[in-house]
C-alpha positions in Angstrom: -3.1 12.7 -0.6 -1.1 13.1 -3.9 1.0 15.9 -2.1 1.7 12.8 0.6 2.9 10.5 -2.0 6.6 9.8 -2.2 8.5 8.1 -5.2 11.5 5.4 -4.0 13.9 4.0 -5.8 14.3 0.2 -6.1 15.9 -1.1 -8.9 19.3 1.4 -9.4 20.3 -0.3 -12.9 17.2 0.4 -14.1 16.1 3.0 -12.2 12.7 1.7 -11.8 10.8 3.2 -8.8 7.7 2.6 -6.7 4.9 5.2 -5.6 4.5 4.9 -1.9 1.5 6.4 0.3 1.9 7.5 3.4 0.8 5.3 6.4 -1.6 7.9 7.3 -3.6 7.4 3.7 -2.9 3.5 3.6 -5.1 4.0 7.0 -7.8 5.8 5.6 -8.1 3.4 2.4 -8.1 0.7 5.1 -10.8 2.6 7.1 -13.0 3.3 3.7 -12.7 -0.8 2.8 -13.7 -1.8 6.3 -17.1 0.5 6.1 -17.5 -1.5 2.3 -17.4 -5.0 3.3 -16.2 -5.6 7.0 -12.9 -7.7 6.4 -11.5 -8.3 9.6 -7.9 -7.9 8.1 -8.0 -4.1 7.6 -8.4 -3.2 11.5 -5.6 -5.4 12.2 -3.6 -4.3 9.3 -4.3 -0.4 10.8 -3.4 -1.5 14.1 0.2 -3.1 12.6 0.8 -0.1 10.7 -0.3 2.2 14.0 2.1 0.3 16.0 5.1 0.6 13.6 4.3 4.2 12.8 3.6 5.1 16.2 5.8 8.1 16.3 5.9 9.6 13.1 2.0 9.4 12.1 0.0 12.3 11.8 -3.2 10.9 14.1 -4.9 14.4 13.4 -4.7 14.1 9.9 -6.5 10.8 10.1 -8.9 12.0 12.6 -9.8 14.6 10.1 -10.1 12.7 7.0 -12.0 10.2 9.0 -14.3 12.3 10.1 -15.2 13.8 6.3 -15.5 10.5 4.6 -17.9 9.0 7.5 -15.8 6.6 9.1 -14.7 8.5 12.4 -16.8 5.7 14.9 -14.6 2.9 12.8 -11.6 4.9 13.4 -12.2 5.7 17.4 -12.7 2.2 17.9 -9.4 1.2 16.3 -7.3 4.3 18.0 -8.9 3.0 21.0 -7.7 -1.0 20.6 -4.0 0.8 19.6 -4.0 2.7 23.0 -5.2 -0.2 25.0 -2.4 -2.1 23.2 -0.1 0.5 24.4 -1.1 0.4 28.0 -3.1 4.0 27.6 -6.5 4.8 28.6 -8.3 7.5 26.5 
């Protein structure tokens, strides 16, 4: 995750930055709060950051990780709302 991590500028007079995850690692957070306490707002905030990510994010790499920290059946039934959002059946 830390190898994911990128720093951005955002304040150029005083050079201040911001540490940014990537979407796939925001996901898996998301993921590992959902198994803690159910709040409905990570799914949809995984399905918002699915659908602007969409082609750029590394869906193995969350697969993976998912499936090593235990929440792979939370993950599948998310990939599969974000593909019946797209129109895809899988």
């Amino acid at each position: 995750m830390f190898e994911r991590v990128r720093t951005v500028p955002f304040a150029q007079e005083s050079g201040e930055s911001a540490i940014m995850y990537s979407p796939e690692d925001v996901i898996l957070y998301k993921l590992k709060y959902f198994n803690e306490g159910r709040m409905p707002k990570h799914p949809r905030d995984i399905l918002a950051i699915l659908e602007t990510h969409q082609q750029t994010i590394e869906l193995d790499y969350i697969s993976y990780w998912a499936r090593e920290t235990g929440v792979e059946p939370i993950w599948e039934e998310i990939l599969q709302e974000h593909h019946r959002r797209l129109g895809e059946t899988k």
